[in-house]
N, C-alpha and C positions, 0 to 999 in steps of 0.2 A: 504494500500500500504506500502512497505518495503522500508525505507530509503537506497540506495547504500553507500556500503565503500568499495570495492573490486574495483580497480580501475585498467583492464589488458590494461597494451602495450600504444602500438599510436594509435589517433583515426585518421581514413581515411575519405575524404570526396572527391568529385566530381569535377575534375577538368575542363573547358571546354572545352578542347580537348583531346580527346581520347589517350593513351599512347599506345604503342608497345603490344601488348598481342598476346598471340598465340591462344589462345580461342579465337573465331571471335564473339561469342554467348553464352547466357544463355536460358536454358527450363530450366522452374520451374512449379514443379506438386506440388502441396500441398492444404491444407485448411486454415482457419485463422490466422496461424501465419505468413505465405506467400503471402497472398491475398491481391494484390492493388491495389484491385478494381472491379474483375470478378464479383463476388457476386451478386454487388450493380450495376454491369453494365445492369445484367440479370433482379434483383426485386431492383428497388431504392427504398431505405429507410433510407439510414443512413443521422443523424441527428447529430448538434453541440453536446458535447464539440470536437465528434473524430475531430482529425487532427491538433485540435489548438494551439501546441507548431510549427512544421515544415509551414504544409503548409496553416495556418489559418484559414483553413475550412477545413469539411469533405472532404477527399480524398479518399474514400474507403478501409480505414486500420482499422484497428479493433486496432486502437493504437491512442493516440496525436499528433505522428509524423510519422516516418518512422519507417521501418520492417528491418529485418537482409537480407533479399534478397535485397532492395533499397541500404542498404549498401555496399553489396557483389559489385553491380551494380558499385556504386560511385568507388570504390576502383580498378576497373579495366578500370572507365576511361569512360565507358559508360552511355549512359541513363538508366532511370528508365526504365525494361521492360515495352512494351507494353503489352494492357490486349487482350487474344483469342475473349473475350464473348465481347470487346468494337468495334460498328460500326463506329465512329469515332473520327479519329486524333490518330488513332495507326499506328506507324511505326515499324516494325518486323525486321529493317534491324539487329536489334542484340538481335536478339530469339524475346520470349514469355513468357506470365505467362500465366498457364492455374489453377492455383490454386485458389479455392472459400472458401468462408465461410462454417464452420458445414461438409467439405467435409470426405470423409470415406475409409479406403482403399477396406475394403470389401462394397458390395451393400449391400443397408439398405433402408426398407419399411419406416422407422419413417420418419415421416412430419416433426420433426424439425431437421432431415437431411438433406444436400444440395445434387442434384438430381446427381451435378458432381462429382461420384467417382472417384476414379484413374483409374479405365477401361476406364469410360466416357473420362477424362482427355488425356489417351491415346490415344483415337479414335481422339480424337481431334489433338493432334501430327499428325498421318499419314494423315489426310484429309489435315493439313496445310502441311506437307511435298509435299504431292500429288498437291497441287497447285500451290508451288513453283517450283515443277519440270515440269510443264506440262505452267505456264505463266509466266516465271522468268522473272522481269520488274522493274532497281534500282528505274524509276519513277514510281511504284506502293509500295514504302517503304519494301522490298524485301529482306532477304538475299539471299546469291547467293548459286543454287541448294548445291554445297559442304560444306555448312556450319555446316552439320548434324552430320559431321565426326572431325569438327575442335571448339566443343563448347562443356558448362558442363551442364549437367544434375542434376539438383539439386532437390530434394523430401523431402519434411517436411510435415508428414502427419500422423496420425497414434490418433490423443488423441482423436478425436471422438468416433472410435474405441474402445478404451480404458473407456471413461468419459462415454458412453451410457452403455455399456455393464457390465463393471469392468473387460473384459478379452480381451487377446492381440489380436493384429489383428491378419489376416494370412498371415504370411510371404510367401508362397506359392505365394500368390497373386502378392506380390511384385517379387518376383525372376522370375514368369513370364511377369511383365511387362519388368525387364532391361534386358530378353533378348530380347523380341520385343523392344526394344528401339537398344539393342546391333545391331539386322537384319538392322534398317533403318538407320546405320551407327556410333551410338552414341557409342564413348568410355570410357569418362569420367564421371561416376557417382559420385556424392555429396549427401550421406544417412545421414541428422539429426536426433539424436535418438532422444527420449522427453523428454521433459523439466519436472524436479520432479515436480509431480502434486501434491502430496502431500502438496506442501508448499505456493501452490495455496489460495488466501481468499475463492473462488468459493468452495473449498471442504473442508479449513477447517473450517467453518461456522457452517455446520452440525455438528450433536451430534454426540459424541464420548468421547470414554475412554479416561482418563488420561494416560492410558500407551500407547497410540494408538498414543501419542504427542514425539517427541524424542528432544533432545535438544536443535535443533536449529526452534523447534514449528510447525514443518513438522509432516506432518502425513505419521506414518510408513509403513501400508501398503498395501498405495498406492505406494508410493516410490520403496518397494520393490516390487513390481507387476511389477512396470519399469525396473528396473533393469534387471530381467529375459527376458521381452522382447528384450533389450538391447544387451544379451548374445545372444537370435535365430540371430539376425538383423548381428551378427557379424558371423555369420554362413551362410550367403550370399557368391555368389565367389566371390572371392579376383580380385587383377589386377587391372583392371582400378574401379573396386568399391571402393570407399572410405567413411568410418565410420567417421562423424562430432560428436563429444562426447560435444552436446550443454549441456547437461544433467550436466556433472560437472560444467562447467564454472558455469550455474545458481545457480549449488548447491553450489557453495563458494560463491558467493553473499548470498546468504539464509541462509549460516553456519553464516554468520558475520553482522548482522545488527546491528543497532545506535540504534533507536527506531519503535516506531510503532505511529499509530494516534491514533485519540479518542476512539475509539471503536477497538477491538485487533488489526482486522485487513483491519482500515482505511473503512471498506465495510459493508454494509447490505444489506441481501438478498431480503429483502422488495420491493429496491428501487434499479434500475438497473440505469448504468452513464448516466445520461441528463436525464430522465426519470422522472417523479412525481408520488406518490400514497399518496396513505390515511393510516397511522402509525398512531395507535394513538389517532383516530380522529382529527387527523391534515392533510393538503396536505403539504408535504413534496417533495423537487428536490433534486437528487444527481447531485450536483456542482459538478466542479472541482476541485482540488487542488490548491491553487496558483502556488506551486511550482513543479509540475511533473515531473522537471529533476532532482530530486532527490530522487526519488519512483523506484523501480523493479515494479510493478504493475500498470495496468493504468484501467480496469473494472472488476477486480475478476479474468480473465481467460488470458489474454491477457499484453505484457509486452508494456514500456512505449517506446517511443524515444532513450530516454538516459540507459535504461536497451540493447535494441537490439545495439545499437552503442560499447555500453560493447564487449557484446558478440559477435560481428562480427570482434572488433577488437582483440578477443583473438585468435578466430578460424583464423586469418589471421596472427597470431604468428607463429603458426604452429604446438603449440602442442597438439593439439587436434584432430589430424587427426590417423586414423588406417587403413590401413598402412601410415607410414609419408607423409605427402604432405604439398609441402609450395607454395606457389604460387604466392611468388617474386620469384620464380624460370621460371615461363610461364608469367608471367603480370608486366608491370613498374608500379607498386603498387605507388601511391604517397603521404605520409603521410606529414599531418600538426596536430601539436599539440595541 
């Protein structure tokens, strides 16, 4: 794991009363870095140490703590979305997550794919639109039929894609999900590109060339494989589409580290987080960290707490949006230090 020293803007957190927004709601499509909780609602299996910095236990994030959507959340005032795939104690009055673990934007045969692509994901959208227009009930935790046309669209998806394959998704695939999302009224889209993978323990672990290292110990390219993707993704229509440029924010933390842990990169592929195996001939547990709020990494692939808290509060700066969007402009954003 990578010690933080980039340290963007104000960090926002969750007030208990909702502030003024004009976004009534969030849908959020994505895979692991957005997942809080679909996954694990469908196949339970996650296991301590996830969750133990925020919420003490596994919470179905593929993190210690919280995600950049849990943020996005907090900062407008709302709850943590509820999960599609959870049968109870979900309240939808202000949207959904329908994003899973391993999910894909293209369909994929591989078994250690998650079955919910973005088409999946999608279907999932119009059955819950179809239900709320046909039993609209605020004592059934309900948004109200119109809230389709008055909420953001957020999609962070694409590195499975990417990490099975080594080749980009298809954009294709996506330009036609946001116009059927555009059809059932949705105007506001929120596209995160990806996070350089390159500078991932998960890939850089494997063998590789010295010159394949650049200098901030990032693998080149992969990095640049992203980037290109990066350039299709911005070739989307414009308007209410909006390009989240996650991709630098992480790559300035990445450019500027303090240190590293024991081993380069704090990870071994041996031994996956909470996990045990035989190294060695030894049994061996990947422990935690004592200290995870001062790590970008929290299991090889996956960022910590305090890494997504970064990042959500830069992208809530505002300069990371293409075309400009800021979003004290629509939300009483309420930041505490």
């Amino acid at each position: 794991m990578n010690s933080l020293l980039v340290i963007f803007g104000v960090i926002f957190f969750m007030t208990t009363v909702a502030g003024e927004c004009e976004f009534k709601a969030v849908f959020n499509f994505g895979d692991s870095n957005s997942d809080t909780g679909g996954y694990y609602a469908a196949f339970p299996a996650l296991h301590p140490p996830y969750g133990i910095t925020y919420f003490k236990q596994p919470a179905g994030r593929a993190s210690d703590g919280r995600l950049i959507i849990d943020f996005l959340a907090q900062s407008m005032g709302i709850p943590f979305l509820s999960l599609y795939l959870k049968s109870i104690g979900s309240d939808f009055s202000y949207g959904a997550n329908f994003a899973t673990v391993s999910s894909t934007v293209v369909k994929s045969n591989d078994a250690q794919i998650s079955p919910f692509n973005l088409g999946v994901q999608l279907n999932q959208l119009k059955q819950f639109k179809q239900i709320v227009d046909e039993h609209y009930s605020s004592d059934l935790h309900m948004p109200q039929p119109d809230v389709f046309g008055k909420s953001i669209y957020t999609f962070y998806i694409g590195q499975n894609d990417f990490t099975a394959t080594l080749k980009s998704c298809s954009v294709n695939n996506m330009t036609v999900l946001l116009d059927e999302i555009y059809g059932l009224g949705g105007r506001t889209f929120l596209v995160f590109n990806l996070a350089p993978l390159g500078c991932y323990p998960a890939l850089l672990v494997k063998s590789r060339n010295s010159s394949d290292i650049d200098t901030s110990e990032c693998l080149i390219p992969c990095n640049n494989a992203v980037d290109a993707l990066d350039q299709v993704r911005q070739e989307l229509p414009e308007g209410d589409l909006i390009h989240v440029d996650t991709h630098a924010i992480l790559r300035g933390i990445f450019d500027n580290p303090t240190s590293y842990g024991d081993s380069p990169y704090n990870y071994k592929p041996d031994v996956f987080c909470g996990n045990s195996n035989v190294v060695g001939g030894k049994n061996v547990t990947a422990s935690v960290c004592c200290d995870p709020e001062k790590y970008v990494n929290w299991d090889r692939i996956h960022l910590t707490d305090a890494a997504n808290r970064i990042v959500t509060a830069a992208i809530l700066g505002g300069s990371y949006f293409d075309p400009p969007f800021l979003m004290s402009n629509f939300c009483d954003i309420q930041p505490i230090g």
